[in-house]
N, CA, C and O of each residue as an XYZ file, in Angstrom:
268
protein
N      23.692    -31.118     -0.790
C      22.752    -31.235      0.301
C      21.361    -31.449     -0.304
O      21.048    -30.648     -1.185
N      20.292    -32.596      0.093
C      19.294    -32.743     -0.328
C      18.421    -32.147      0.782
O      18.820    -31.664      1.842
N      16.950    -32.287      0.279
C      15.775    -31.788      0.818
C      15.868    -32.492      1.925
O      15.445    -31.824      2.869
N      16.245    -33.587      2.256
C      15.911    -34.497      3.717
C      17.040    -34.296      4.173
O      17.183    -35.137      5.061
N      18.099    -33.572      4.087
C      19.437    -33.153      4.967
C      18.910    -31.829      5.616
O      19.690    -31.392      6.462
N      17.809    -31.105      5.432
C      17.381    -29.425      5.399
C      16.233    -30.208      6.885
O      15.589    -31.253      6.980
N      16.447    -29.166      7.701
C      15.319    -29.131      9.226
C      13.840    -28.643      8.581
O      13.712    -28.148      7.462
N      12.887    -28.864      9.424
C      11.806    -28.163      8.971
C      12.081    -26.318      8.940
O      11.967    -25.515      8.013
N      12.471    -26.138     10.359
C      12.544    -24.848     10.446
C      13.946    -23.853      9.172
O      13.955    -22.666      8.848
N      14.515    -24.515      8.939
C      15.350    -24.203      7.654
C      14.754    -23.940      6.405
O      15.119    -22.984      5.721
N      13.967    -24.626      6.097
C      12.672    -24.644      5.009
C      11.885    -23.478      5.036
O      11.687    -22.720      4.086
N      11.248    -23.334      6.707
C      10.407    -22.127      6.527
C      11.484    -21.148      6.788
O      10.910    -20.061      6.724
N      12.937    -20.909      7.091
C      13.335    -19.608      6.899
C      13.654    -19.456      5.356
O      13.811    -18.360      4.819
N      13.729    -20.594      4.740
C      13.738    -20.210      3.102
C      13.130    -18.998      2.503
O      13.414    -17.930      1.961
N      11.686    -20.080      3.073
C      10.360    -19.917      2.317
C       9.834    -18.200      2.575
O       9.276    -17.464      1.761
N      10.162    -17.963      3.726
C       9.666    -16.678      4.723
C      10.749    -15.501      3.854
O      10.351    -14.491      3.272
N      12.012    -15.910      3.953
C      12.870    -15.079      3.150
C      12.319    -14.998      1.613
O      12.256    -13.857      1.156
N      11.906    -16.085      0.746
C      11.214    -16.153     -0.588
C      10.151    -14.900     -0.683
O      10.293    -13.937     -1.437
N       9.035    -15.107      0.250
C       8.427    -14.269      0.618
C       8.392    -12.993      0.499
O       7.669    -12.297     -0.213
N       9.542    -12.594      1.528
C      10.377    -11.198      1.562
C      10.570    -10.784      0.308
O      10.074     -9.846     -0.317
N      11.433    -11.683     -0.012
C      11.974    -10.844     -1.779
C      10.972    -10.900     -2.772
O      11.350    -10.211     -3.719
N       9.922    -11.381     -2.978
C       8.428    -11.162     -3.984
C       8.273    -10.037     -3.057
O       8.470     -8.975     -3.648
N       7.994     -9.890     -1.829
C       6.715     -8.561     -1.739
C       7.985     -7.409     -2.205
O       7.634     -6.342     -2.709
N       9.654     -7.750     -1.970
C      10.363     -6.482     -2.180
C      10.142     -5.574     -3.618
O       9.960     -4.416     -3.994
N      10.292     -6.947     -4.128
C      10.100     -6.934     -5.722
C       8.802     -6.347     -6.167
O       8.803     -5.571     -7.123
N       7.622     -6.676     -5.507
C       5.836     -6.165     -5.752
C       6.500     -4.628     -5.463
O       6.471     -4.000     -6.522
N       6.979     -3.976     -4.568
C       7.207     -2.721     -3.936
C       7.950     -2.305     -5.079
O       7.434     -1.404     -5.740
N       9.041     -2.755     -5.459
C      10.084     -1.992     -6.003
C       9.361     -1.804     -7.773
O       9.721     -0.865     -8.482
N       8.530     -2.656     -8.166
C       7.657     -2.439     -9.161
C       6.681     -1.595     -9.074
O       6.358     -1.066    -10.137
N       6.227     -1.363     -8.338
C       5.088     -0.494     -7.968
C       6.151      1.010     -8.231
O       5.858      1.808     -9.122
N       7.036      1.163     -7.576
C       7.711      2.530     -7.525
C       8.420      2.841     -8.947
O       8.545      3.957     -9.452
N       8.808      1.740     -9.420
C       9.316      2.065    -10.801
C       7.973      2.198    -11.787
O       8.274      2.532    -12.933
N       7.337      2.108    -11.680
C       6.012      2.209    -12.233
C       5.617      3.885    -12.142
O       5.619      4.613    -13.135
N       5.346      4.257    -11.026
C       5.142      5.291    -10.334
C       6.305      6.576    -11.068
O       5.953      7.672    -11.504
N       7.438      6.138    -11.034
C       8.295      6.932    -11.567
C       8.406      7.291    -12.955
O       8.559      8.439    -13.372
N       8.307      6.070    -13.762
C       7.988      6.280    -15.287
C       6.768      7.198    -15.305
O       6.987      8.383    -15.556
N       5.536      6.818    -15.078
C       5.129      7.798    -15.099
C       4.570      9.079    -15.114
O       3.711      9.591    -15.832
N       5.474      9.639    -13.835
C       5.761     11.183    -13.539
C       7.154     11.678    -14.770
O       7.342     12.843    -15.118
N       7.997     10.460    -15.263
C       8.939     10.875    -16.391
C       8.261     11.263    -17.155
O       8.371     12.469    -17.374
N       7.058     10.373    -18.082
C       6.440     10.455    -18.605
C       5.224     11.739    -18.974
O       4.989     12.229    -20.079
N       4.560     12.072    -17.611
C       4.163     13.126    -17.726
C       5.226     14.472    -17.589
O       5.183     15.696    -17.717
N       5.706     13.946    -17.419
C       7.401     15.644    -17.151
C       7.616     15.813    -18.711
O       7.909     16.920    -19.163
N       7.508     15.008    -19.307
C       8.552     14.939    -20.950
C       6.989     15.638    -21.380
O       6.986     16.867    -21.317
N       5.657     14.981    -21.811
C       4.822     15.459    -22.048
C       4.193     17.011    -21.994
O       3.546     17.679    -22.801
N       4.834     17.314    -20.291
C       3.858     19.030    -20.452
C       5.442     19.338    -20.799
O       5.331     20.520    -21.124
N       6.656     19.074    -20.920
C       7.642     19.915    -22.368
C       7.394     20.074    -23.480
O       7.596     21.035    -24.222
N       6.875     18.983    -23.661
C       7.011     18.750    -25.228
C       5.708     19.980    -25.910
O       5.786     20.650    -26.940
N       4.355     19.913    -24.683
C       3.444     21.159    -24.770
C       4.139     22.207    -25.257
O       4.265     22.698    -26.379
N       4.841     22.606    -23.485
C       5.362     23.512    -23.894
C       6.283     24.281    -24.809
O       6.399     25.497    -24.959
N       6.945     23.214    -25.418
C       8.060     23.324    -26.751
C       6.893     24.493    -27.702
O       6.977     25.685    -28.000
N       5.694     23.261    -27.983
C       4.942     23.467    -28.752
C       4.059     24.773    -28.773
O       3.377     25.131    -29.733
N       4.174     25.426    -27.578
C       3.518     26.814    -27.320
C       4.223     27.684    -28.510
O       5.435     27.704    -28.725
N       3.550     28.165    -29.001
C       3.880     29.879    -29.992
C       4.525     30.283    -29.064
O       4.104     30.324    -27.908
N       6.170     30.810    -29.608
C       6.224     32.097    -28.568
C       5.405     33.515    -28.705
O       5.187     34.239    -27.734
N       4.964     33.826    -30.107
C       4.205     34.734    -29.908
C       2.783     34.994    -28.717
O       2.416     36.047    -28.197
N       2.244     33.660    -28.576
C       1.563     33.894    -27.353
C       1.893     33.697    -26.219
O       1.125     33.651    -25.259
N       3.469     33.514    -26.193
C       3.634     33.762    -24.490
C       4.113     35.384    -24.218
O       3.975     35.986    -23.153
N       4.866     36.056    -25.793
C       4.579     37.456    -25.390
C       2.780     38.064    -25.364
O       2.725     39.074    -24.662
N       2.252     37.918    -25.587
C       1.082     38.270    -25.659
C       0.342     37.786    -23.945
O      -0.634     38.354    -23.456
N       0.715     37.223    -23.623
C       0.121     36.876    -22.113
C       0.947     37.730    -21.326
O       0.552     37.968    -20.185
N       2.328     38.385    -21.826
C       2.834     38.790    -20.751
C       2.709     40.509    -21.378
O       3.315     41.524    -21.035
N       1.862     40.325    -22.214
C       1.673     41.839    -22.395
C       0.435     42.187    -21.742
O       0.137     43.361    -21.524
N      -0.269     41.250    -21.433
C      -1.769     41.599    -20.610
C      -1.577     41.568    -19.108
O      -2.469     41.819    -18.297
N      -0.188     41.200    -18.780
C      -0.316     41.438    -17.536
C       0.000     43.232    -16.853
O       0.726     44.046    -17.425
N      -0.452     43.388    -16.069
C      -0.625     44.695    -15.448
C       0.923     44.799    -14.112
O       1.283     43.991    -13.255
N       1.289     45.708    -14.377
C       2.275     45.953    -13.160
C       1.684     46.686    -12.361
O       0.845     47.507    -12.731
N       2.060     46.491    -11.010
C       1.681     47.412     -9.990
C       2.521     48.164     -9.342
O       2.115     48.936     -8.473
């Protein structure tokens, strides 16, 4: 089927559908974006925390006061 076998209005439901799937794609990039990174910062305050002394996490929990 060539271009001059295709209606006008066939063309613009192409084109309109083309459309659709770039902005899906702009969206679905944006969120994978977004997700890396919150991964990214998740792995980061671990890796902190790996890195904490445990001696000063007993020491913080020796200053705390019970009631």
């Amino acid at each position: 089927m060539n271009d001059s076998d295709k209606s006008p209005s066939d063309n613009e439901t192409i084109l309109m559908a083309l459309d659709q799937i770039t902005q899906t794609i702009d969206v679905m990039t944006s969120v994978v974006g977004r997700l890396r990174n919150y991964v990214q910062q998740e792995a980061a305050a671990a890796a902190a925390a790996a890195d904490k002394p445990k001696n000063q996490e007993a020491e913080m929990q020796a200053d705390r006061t019970l009631h």
